[in-house]
MMTF fields as JSON, N, C-alpha, C and O atoms, coordinates in Angstrom:
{
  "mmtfVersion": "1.0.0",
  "mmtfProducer": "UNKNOWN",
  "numBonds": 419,
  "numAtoms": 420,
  "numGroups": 105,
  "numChains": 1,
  "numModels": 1,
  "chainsPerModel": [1],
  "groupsPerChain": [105],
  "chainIdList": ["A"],
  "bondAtomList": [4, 2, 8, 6, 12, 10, 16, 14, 20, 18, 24, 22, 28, 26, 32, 30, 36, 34, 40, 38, 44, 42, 48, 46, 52, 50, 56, 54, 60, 58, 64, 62, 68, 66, 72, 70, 76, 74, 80, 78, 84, 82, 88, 86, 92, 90, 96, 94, 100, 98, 104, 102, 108, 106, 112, 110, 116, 114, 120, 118, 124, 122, 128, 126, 132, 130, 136, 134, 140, 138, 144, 142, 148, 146, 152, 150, 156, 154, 160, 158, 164, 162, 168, 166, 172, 170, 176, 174, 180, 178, 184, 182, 188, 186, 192, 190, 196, 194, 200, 198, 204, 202, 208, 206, 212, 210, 216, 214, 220, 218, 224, 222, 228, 226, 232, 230, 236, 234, 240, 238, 244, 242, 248, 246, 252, 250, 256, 254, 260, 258, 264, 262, 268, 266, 272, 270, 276, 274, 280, 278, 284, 282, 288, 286, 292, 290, 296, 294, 300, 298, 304, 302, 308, 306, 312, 310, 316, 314, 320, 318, 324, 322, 328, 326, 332, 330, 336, 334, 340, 338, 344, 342, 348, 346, 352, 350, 356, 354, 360, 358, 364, 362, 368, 366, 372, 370, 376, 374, 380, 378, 384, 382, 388, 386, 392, 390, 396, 394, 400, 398, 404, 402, 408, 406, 412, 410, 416, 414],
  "bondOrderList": [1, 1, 1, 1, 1, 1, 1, 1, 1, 1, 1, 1, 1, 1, 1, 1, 1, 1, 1, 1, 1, 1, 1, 1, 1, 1, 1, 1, 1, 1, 1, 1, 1, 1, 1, 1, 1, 1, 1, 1, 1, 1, 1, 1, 1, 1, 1, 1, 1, 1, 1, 1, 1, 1, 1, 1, 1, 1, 1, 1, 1, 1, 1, 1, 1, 1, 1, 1, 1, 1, 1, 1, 1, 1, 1, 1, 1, 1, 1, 1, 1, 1, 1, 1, 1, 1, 1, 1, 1, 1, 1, 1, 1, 1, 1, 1, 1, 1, 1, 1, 1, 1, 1, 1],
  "groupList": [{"groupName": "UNK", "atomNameList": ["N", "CA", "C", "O"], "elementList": ["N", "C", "C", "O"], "formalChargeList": [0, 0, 0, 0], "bondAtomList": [1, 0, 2, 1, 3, 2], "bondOrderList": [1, 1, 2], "singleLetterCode": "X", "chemCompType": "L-PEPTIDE LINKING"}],
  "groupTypeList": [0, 0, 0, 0, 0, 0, 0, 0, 0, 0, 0, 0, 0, 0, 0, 0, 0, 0, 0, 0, 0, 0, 0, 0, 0, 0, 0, 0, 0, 0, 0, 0, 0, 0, 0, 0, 0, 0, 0, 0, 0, 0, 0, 0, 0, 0, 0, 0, 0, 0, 0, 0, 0, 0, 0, 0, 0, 0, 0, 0, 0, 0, 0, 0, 0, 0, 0, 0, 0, 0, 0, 0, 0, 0, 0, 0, 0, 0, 0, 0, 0, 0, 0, 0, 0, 0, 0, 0, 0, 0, 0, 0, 0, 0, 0, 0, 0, 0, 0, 0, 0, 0, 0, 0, 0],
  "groupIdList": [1, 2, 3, 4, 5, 6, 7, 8, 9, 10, 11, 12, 13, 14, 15, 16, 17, 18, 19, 20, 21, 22, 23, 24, 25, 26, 27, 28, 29, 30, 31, 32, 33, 34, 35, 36, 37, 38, 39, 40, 41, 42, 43, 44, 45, 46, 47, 48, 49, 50, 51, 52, 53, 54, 55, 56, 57, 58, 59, 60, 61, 62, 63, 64, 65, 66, 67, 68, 69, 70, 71, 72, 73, 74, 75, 76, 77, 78, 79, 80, 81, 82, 83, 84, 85, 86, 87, 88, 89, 90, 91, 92, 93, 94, 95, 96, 97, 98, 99, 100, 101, 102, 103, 104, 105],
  "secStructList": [7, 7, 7, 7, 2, 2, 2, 2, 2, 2, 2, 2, 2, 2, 2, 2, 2, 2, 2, 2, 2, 2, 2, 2, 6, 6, 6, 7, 7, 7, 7, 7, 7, 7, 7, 7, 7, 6, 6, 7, 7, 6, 6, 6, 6, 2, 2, 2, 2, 2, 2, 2, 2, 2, 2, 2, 6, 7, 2, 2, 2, 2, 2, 2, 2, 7, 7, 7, 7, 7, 7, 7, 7, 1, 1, 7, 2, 2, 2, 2, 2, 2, 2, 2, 2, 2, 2, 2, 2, 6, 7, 7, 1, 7, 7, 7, 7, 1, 2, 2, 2, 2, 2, 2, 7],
  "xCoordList": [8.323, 6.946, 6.019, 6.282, 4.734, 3.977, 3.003, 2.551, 2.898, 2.11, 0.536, 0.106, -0.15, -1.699, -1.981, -1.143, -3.08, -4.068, -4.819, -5.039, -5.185, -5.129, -4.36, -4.615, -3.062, -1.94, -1.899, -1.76, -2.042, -1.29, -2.381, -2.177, -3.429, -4.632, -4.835, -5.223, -4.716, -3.539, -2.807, -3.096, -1.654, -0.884, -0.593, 0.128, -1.689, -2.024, -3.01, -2.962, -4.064, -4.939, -3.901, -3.955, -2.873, -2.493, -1.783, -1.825, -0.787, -0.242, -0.882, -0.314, -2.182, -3.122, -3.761, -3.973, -4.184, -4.257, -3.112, -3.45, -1.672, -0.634, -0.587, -0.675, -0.456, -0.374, -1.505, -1.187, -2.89, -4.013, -3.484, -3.774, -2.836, -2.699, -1.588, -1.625, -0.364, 0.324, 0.0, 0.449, -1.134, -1.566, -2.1, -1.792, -3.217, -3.915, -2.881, -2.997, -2.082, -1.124, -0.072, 0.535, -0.236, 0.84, -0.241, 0.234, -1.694, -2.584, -2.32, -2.36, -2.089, -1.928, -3.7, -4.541, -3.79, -5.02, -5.213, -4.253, -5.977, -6.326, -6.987, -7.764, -5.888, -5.99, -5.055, -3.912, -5.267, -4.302, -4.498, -5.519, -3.348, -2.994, -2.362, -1.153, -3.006, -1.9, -1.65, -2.394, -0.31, 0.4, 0.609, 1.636, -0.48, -0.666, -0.203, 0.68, -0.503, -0.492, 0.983, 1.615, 1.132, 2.304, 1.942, 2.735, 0.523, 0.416, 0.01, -0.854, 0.636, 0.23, 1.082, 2.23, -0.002, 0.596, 1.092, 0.916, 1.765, 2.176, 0.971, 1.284, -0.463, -1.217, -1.919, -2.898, -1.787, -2.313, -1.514, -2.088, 0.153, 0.555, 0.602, 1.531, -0.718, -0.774, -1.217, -0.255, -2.378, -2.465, -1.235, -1.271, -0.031, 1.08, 2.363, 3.234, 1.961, 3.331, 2.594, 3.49, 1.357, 1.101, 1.372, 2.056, 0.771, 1.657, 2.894, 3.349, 3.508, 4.679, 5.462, 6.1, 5.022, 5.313, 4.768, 5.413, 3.642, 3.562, 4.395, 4.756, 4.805, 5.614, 6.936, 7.702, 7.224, 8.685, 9.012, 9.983, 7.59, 7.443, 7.728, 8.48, 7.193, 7.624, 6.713, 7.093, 5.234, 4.43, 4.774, 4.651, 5.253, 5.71, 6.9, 7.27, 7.376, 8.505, 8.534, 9.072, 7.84, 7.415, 7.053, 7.553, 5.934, 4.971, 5.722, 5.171, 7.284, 8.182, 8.545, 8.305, 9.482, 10.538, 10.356, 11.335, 9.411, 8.813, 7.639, 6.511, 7.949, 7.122, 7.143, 8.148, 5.696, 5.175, 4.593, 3.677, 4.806, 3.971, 2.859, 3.255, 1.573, 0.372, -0.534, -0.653, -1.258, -2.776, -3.768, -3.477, -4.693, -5.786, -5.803, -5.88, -5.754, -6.011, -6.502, -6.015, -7.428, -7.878, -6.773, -7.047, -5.304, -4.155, -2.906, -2.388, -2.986, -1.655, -0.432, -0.484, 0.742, 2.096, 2.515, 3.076, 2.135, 2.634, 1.881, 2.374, 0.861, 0.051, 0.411, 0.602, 0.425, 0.822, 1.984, 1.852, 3.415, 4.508, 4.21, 4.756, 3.451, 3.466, 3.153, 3.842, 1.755, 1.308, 2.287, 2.345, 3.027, 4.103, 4.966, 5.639, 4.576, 6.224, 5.491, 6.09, 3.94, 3.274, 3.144, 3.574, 2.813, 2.591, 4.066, 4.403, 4.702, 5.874, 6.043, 5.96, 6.379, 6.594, 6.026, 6.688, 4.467, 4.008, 3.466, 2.479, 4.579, 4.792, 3.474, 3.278, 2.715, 1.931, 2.083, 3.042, 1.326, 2.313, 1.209, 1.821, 0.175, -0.661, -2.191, -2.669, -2.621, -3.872, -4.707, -4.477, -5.895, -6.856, -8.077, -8.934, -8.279, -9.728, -8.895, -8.405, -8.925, -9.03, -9.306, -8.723, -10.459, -10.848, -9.764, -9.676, -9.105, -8.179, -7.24, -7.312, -6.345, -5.731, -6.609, -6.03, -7.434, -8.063, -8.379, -8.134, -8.788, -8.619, -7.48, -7.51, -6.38, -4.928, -4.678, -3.917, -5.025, -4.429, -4.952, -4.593],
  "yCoordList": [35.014, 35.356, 34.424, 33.229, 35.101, 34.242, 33.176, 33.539, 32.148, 31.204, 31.37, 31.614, 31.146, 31.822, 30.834, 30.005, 30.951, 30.418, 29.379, 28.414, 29.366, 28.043, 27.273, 26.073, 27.786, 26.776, 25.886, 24.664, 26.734, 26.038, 24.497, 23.345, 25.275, 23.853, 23.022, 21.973, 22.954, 22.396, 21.392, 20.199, 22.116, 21.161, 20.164, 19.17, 21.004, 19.981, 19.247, 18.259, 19.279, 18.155, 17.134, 16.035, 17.522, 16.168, 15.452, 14.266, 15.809, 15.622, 14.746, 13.811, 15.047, 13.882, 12.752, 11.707, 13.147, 11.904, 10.882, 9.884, 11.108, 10.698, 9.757, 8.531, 10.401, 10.228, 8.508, 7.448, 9.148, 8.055, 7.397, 6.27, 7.313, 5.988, 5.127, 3.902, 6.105, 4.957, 3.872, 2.918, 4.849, 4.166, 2.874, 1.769, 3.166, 2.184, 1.068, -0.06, 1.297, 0.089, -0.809, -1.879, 0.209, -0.778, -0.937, -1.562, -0.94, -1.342, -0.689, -1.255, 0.527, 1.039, 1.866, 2.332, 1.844, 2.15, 3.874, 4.566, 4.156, 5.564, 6.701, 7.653, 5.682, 6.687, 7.585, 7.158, 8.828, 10.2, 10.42, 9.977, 11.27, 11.28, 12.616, 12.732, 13.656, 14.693, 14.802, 15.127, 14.574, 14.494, 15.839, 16.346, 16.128, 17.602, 17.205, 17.949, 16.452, 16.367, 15.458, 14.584, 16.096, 15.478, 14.483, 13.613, 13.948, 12.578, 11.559, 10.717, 11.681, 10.854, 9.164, 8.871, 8.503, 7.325, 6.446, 6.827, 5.147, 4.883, 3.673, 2.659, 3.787, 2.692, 3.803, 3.292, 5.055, 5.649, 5.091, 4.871, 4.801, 3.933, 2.738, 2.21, 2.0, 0.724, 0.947, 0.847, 1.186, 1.035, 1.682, 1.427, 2.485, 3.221, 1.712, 1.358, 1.295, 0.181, -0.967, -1.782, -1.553, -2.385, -2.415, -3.286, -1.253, -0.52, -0.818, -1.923, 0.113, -0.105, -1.838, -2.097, -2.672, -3.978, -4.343, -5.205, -3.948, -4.795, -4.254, -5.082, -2.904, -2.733, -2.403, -1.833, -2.96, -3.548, -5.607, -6.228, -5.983, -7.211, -8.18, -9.149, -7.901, -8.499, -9.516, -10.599, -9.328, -10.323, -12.058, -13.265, -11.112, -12.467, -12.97, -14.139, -12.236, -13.079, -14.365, -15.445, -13.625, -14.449, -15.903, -17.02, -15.405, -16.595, -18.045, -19.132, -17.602, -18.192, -19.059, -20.266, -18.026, -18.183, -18.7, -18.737, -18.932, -19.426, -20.268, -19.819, -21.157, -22.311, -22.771, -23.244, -22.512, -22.435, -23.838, -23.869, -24.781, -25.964, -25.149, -24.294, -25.444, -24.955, -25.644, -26.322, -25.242, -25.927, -25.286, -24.133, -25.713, -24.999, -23.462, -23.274, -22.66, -21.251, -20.301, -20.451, -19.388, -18.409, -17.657, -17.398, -17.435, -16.736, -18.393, -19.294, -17.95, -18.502, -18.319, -17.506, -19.032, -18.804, -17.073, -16.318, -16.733, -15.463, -14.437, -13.624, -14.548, -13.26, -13.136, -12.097, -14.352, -14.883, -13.922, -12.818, -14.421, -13.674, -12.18, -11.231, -12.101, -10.125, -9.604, -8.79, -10.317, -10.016, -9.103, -8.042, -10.868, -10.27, -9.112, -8.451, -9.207, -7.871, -6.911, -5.866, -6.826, -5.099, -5.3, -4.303, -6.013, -5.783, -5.44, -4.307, -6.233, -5.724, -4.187, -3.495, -3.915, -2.641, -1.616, -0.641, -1.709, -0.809, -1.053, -0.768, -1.677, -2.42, -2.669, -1.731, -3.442, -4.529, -5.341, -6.046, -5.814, -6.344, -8.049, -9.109, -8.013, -8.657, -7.945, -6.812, -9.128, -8.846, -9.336, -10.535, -8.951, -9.434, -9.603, -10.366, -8.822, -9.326, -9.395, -8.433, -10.645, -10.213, -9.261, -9.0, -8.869, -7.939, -6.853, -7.098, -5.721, -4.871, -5.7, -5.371, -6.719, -7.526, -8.172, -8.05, -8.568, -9.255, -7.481, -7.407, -6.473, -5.319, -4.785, -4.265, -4.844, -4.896, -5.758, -5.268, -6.889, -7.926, -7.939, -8.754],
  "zCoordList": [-18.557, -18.867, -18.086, -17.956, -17.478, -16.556, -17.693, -18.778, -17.223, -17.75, -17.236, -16.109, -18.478, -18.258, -17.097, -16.74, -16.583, -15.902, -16.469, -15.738, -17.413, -18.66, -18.86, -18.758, -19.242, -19.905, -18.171, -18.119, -16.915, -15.898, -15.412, -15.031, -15.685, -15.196, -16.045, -15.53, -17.763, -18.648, -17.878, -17.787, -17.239, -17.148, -16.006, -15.924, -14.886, -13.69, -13.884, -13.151, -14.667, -15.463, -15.677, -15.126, -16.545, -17.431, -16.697, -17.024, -15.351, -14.425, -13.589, -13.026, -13.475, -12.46, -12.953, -12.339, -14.604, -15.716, -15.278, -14.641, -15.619, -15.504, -14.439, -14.506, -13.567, -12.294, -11.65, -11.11, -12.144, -12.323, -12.977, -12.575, -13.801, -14.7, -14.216, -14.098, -13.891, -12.762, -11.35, -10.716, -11.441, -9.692, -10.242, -9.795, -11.603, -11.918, -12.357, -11.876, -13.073, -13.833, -12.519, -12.567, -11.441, -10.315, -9.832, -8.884, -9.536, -8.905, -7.138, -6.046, -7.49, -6.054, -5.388, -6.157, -4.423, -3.531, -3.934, -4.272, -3.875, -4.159, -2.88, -2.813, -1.756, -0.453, -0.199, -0.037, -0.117, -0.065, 1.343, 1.868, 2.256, 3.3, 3.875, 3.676, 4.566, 5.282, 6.047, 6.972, 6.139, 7.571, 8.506, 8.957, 8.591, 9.444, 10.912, 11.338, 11.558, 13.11, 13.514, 12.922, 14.709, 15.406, 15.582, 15.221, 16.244, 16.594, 15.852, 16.098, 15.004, 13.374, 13.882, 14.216, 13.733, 13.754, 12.231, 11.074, 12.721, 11.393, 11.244, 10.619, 11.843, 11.044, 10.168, 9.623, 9.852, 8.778, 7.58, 6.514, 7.791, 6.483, 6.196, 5.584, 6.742, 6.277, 4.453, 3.692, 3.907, 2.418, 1.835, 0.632, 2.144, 1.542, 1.522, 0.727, 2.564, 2.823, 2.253, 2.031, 1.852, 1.117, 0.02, -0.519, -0.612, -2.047, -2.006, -2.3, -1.652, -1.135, -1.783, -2.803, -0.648, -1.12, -2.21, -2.806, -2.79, -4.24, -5.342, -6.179, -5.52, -6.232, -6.014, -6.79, -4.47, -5.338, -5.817, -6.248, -5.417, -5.756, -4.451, -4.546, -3.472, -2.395, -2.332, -1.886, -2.805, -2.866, -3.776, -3.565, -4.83, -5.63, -5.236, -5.351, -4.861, -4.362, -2.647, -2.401, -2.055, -0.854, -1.715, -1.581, -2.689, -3.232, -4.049, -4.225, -4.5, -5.22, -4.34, -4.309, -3.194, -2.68, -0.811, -0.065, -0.506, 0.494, 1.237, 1.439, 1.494, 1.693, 3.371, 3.902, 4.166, 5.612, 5.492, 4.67, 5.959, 6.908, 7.859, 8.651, 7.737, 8.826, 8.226, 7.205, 9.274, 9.174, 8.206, 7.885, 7.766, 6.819, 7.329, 8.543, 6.691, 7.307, 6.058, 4.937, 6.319, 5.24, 3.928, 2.756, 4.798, 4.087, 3.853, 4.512, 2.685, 1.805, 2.632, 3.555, 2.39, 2.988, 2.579, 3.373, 1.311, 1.083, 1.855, 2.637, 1.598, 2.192, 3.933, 4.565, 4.373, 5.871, 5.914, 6.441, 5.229, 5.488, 5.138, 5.7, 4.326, 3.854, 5.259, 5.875, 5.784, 6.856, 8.446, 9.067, 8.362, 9.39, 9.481, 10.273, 8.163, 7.821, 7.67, 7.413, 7.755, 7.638, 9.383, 9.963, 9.995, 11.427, 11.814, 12.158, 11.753, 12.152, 12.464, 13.479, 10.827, 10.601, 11.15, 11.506, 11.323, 11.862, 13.399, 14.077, 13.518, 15.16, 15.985, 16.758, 16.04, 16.103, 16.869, 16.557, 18.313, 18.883, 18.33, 18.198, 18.169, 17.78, 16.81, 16.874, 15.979, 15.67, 16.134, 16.29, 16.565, 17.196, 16.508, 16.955, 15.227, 14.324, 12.698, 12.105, 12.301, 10.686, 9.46, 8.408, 10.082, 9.645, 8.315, 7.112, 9.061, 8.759, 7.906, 6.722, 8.162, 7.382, 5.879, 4.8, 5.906, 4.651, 3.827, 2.622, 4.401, 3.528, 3.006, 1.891, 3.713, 3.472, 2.496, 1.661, 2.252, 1.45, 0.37, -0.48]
}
């Protein structure tokens, strides 16, 4: 039997409630993304791979489990290492303005 037109927006309402409330409780970014084009690069998944790292806890764990000797600098040893490992990833061969990174972080 078909499900009304009611019951169904019903149940994609409550689905996106849901949904909002996970993003909010892992503190994930509320940027959505379609990957329509071939030439899709992967710095469209920088806020996905930040996410990404905070919930599987990569942040706290850097922050435990790793300790950098440097000079005074704006970023912590952790955020420093998160850093590397989002440039990395989204292969980076350098940064050249802060900028993008302190929004990332």
């Amino acid at each position: 039997m078909p499900i009304s037109r009611r019951v169904r927006r019903y149940e994609e309402r409550k689905q996106e409630k849901e949904d909002r409330k996970l993003a909010r409780k892992l503190e994930l970014s509320d940027f959505t993304y379609e990957a329509d084009d071939a030439n899709l690069t992967f710095s469209a998944m920088g806020p996905q791979l930040v996410d990404f790292t905070r919930v599987i806890g990569l942040p706290g764990f850097l922050r435990e489990h790793l300790s950098i000797a440097k000079r005074k600098s704006p970023y912590p040893p952790d955020k420093l290492s998160l850093l590397l490992v989002i440039q990395n990833i989204l292969g980076y061969n350098r940064i050249v303005n802060d900028r993008p990174c302190r929004a990332m972080l």
